[in-house]
Residue frames as qw, qx, qy, qz and C-alpha x, y, z in Angstrom:
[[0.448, 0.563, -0.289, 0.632, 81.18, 83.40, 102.41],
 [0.639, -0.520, -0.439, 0.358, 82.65, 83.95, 105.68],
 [0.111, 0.926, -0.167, 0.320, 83.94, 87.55, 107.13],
 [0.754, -0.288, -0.458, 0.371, 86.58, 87.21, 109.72],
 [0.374, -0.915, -0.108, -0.107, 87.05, 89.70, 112.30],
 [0.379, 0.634, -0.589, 0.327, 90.31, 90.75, 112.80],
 [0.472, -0.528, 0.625, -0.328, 90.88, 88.96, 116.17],
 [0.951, 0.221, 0.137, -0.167, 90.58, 85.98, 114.21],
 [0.535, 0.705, -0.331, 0.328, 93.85, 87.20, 112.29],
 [0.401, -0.773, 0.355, -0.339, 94.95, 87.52, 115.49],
 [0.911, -0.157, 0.375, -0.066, 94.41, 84.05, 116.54],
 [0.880, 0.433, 0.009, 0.195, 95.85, 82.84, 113.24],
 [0.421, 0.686, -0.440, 0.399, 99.02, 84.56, 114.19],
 [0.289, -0.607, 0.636, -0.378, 99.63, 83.60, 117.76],
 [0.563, -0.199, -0.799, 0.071, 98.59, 79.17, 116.54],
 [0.374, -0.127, 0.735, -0.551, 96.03, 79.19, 119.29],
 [0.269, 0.285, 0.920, -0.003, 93.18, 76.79, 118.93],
 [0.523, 0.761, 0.263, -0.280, 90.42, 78.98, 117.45],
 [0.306, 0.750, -0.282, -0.515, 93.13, 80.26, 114.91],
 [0.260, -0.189, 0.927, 0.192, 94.88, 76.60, 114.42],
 [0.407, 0.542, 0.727, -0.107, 90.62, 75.43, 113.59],
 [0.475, 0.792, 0.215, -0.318, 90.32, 78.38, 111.02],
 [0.138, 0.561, -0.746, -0.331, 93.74, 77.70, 108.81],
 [0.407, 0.143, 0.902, 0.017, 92.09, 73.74, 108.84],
 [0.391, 0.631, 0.668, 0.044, 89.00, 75.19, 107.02],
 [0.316, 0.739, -0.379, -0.459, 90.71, 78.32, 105.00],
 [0.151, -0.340, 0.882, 0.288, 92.87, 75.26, 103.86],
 [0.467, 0.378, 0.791, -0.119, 89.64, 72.94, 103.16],
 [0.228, 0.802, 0.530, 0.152, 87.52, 75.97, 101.21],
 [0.255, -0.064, 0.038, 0.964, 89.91, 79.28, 100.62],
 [0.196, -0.299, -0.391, -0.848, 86.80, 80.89, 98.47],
 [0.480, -0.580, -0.658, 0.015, 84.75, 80.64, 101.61],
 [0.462, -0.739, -0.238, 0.428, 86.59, 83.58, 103.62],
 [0.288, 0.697, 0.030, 0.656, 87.03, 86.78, 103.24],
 [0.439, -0.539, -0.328, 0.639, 88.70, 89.66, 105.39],
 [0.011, -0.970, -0.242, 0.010, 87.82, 93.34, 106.00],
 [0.568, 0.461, -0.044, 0.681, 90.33, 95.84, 104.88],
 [0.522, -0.751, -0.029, -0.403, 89.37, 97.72, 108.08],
 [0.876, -0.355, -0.037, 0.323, 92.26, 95.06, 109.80],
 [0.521, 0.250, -0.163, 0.799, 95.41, 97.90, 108.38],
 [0.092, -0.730, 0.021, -0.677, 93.53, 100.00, 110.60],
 [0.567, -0.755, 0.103, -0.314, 93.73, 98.13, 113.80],
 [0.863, -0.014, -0.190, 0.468, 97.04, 97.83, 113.59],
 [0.029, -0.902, 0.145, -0.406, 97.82, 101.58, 114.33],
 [0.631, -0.739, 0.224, -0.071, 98.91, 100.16, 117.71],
 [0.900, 0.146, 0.261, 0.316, 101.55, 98.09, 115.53],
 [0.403, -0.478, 0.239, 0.743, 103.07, 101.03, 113.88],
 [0.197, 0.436, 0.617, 0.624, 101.04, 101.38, 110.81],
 [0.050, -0.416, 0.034, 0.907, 99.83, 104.46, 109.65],
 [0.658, 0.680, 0.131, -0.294, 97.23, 105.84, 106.92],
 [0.438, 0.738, -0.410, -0.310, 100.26, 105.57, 104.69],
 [0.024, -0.454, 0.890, 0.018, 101.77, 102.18, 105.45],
 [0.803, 0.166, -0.029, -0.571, 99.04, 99.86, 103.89],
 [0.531, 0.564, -0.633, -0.016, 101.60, 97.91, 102.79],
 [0.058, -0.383, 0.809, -0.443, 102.33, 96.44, 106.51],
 [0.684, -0.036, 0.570, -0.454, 98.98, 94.67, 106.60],
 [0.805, 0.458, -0.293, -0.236, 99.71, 93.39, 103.43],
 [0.372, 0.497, -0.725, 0.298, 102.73, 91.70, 105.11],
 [0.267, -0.137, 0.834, -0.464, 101.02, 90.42, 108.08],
 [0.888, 0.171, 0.072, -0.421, 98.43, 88.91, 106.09],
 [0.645, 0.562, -0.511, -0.084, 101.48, 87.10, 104.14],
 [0.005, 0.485, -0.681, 0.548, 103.13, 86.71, 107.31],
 [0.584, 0.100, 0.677, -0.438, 99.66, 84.19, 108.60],
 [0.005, 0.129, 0.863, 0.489, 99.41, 82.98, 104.72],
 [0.232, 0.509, 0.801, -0.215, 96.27, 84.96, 103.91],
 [0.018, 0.510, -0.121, -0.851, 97.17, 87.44, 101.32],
 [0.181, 0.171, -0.529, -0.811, 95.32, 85.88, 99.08],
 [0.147, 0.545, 0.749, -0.347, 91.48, 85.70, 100.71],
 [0.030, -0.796, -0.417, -0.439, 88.86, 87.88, 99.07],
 [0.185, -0.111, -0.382, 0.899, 88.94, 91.54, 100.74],
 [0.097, -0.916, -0.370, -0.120, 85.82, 93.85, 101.72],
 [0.176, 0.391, -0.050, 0.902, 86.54, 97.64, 101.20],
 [0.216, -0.540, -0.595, 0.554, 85.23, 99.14, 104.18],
 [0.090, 0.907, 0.377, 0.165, 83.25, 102.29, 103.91],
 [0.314, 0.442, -0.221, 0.811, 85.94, 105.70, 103.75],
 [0.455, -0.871, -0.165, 0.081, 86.42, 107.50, 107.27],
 [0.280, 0.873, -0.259, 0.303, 88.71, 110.37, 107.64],
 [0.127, -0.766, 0.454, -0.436, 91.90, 109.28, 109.24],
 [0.679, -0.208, 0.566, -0.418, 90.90, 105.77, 109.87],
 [0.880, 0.363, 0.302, 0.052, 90.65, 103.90, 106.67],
 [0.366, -0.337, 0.498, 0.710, 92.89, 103.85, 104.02],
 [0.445, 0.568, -0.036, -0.692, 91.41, 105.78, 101.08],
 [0.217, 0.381, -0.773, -0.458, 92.91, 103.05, 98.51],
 [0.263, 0.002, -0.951, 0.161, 91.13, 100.13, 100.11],
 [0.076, 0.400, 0.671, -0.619, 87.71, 101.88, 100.96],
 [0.125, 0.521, 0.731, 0.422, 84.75, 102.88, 99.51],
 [0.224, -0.259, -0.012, -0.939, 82.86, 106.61, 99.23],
 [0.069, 0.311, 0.847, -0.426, 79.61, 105.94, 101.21],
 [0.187, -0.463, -0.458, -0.735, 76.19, 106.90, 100.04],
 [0.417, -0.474, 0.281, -0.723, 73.62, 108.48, 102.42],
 [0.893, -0.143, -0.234, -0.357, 72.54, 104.93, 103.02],
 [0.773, 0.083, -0.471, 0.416, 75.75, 103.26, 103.67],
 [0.045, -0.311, 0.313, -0.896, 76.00, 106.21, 106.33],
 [0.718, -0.303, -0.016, -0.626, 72.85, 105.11, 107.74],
 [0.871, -0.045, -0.478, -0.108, 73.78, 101.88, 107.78],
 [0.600, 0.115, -0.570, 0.550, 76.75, 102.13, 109.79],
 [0.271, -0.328, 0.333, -0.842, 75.36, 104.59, 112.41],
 [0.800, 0.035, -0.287, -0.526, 73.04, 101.76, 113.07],
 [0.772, 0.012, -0.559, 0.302, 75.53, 99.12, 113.85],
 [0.202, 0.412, -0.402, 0.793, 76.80, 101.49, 115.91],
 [0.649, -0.304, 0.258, -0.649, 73.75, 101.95, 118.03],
 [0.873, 0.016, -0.487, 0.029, 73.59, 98.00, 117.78],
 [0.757, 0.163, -0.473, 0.420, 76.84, 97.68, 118.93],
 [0.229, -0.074, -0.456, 0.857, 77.59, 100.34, 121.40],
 [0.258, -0.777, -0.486, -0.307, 73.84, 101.65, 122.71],
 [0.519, -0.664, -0.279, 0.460, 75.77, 103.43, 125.02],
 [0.504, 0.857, 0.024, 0.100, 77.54, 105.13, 122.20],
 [0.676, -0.400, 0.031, 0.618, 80.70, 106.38, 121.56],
 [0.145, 0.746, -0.100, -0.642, 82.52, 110.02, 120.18],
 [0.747, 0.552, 0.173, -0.328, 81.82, 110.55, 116.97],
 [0.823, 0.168, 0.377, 0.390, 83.43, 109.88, 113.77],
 [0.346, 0.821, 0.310, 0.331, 83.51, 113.52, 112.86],
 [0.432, -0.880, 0.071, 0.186, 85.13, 114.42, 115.63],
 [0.753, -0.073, 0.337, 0.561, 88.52, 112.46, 113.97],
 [0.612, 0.498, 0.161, 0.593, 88.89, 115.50, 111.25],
 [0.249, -0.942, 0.080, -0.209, 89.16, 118.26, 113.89],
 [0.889, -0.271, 0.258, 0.262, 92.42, 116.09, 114.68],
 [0.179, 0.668, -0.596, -0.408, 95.87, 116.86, 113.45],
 [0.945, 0.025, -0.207, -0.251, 95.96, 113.63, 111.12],
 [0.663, 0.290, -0.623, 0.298, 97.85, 110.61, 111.95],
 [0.111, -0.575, 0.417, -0.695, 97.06, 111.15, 115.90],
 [0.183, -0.156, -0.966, 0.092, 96.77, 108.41, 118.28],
 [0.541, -0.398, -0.091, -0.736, 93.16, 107.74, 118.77],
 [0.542, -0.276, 0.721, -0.332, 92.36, 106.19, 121.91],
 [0.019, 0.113, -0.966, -0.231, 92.63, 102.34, 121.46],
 [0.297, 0.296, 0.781, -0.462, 89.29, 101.87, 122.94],
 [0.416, 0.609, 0.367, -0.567, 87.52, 103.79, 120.65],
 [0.296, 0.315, -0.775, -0.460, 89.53, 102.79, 117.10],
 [0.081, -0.041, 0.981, -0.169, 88.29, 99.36, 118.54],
 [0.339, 0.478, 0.616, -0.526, 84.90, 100.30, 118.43],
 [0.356, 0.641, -0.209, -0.647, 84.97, 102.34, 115.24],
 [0.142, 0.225, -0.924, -0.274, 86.78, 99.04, 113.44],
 [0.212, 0.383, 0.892, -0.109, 84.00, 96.42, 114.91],
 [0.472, 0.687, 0.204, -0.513, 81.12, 99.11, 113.33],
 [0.190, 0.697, -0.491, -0.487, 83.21, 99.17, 110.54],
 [0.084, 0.229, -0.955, -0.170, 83.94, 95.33, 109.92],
 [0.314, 0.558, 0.763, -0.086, 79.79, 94.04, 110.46],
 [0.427, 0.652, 0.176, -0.601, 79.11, 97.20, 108.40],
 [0.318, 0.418, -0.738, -0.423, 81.16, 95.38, 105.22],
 [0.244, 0.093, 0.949, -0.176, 79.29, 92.08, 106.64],
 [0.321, 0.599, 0.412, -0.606, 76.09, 93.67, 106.05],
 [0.399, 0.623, -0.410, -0.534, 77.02, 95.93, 102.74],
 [0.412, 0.426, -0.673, -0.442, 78.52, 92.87, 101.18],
 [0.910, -0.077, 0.123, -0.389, 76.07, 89.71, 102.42],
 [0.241, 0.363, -0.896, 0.086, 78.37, 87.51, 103.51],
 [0.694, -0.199, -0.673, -0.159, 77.15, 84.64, 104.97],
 [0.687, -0.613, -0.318, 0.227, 78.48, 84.42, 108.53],
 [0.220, 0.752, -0.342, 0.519, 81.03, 86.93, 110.40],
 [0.835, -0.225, -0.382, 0.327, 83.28, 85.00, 112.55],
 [0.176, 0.691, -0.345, 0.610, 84.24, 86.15, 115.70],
 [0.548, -0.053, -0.728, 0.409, 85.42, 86.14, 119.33],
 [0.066, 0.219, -0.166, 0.959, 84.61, 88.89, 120.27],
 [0.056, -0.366, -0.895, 0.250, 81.70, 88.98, 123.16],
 [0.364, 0.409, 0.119, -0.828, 80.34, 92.22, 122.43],
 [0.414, 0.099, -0.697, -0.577, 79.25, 90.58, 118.52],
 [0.130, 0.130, -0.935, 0.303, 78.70, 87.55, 120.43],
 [0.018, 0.225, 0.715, -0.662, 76.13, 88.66, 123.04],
 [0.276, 0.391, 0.105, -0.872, 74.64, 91.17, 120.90],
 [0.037, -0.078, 0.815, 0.573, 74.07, 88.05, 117.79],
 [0.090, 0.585, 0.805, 0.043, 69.97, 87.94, 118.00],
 [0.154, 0.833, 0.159, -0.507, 69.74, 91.79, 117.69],
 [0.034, 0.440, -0.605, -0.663, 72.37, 92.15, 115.09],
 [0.100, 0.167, 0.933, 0.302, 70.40, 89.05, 113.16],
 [0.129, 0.798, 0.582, -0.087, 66.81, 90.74, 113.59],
 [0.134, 0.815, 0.099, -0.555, 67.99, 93.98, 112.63],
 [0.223, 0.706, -0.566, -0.361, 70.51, 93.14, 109.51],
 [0.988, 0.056, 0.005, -0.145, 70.22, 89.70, 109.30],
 [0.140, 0.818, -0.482, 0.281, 73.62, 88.75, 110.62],
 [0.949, -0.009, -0.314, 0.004, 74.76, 85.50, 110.95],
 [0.174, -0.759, 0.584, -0.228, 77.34, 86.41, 113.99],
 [0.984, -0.017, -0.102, 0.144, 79.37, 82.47, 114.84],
 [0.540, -0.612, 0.561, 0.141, 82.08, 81.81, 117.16],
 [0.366, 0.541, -0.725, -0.217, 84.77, 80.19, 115.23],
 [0.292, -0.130, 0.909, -0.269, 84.27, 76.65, 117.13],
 [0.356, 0.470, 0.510, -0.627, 81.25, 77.07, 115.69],
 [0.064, -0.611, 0.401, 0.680, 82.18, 77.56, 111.80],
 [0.900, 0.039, 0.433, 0.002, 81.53, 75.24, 108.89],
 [0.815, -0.067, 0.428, 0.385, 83.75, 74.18, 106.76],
 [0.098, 0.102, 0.427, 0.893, 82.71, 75.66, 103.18],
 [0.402, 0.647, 0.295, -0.577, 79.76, 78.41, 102.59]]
């Protein structure tokens, strides 16, 4: 099973070449790819909202992929959608604090910081961005997919640490095969 990263979606909506090459091989092997439910959150900059869940259900339709497997991301206040996310156990909490250090060793502000927020406030882009990528390898991880396609150079760079710590099969789309 594949994950895709939401900049994949991306791709797949603007026909460039990485997104043209992954509609060839969703088309080949559908039951091969799955997406992270973690993507209605980084649309905020789009106009969605915790309450408008619905809109990523329309831009999946909208790139003919409403009907991939989803991964429920792990619940964060203010960030996830509660329908479409999972309670976390102390572990899954571990886990993701982890990626995190993975991913950003420089860190960023917490996650706890988000309920001291009135809700529904823009959070800087930078740091949704960050929170999502933890968020989308931490459903890679939880739900052993095979590979988690992306563009994205931070994954990228970081793919022999993320693989020795979590075994994480990070792959450029160019890079993809067909069916898992």
């Amino acid at each position: 099973m594949n994950t895709l990263d939401h900049n994949i979606l991306i791709d797949i909506k603007h026909h460039n070449h990485w997104g043209e090459a992954i509609v060839k091989k969703i088309t080949a092997c559908p039951d091969s790819f799955c997406i992270v439910n973690i993507g209605a959150s980084e649309l905020r900059v789009g106009g969605v909202r915790p309450d408008r869940y619905d809109l990523f259900e329309s831009f999946l339709k909208e790139i003919g992929l409403e009907s991939l497997k989803r991964l429920n991301p792990l619940a964060l206040v203010d960030i996830i959608f509660f329908d479409h996310s999972n309670i976390c156990s102390e572990n899954d909490a571990i886990l993701y604090n982890d990626i995190k250090t993975v991913l950003f060793p420089n860190g960023f502000d917490s996650d706890s910081n988000l309920i001291k927020q009135p809700p529904f406030q823009p959070i800087e882009r930078k740091r949704l961005n960050q929170i999502c990528d933890a968020v989308s390898l931490w459903c890679h991880v939880k739900y052993r997919t095979d590979t988690f396609v992306t563009r994205d150079g931070n994954f990228l760079k970081k793919s022999d640490a993320l693989k020795n710590k979590f075994g994480s099969n990070i792959v450029h789309p160019d890079l993809i095969a067909t069916c898992i």
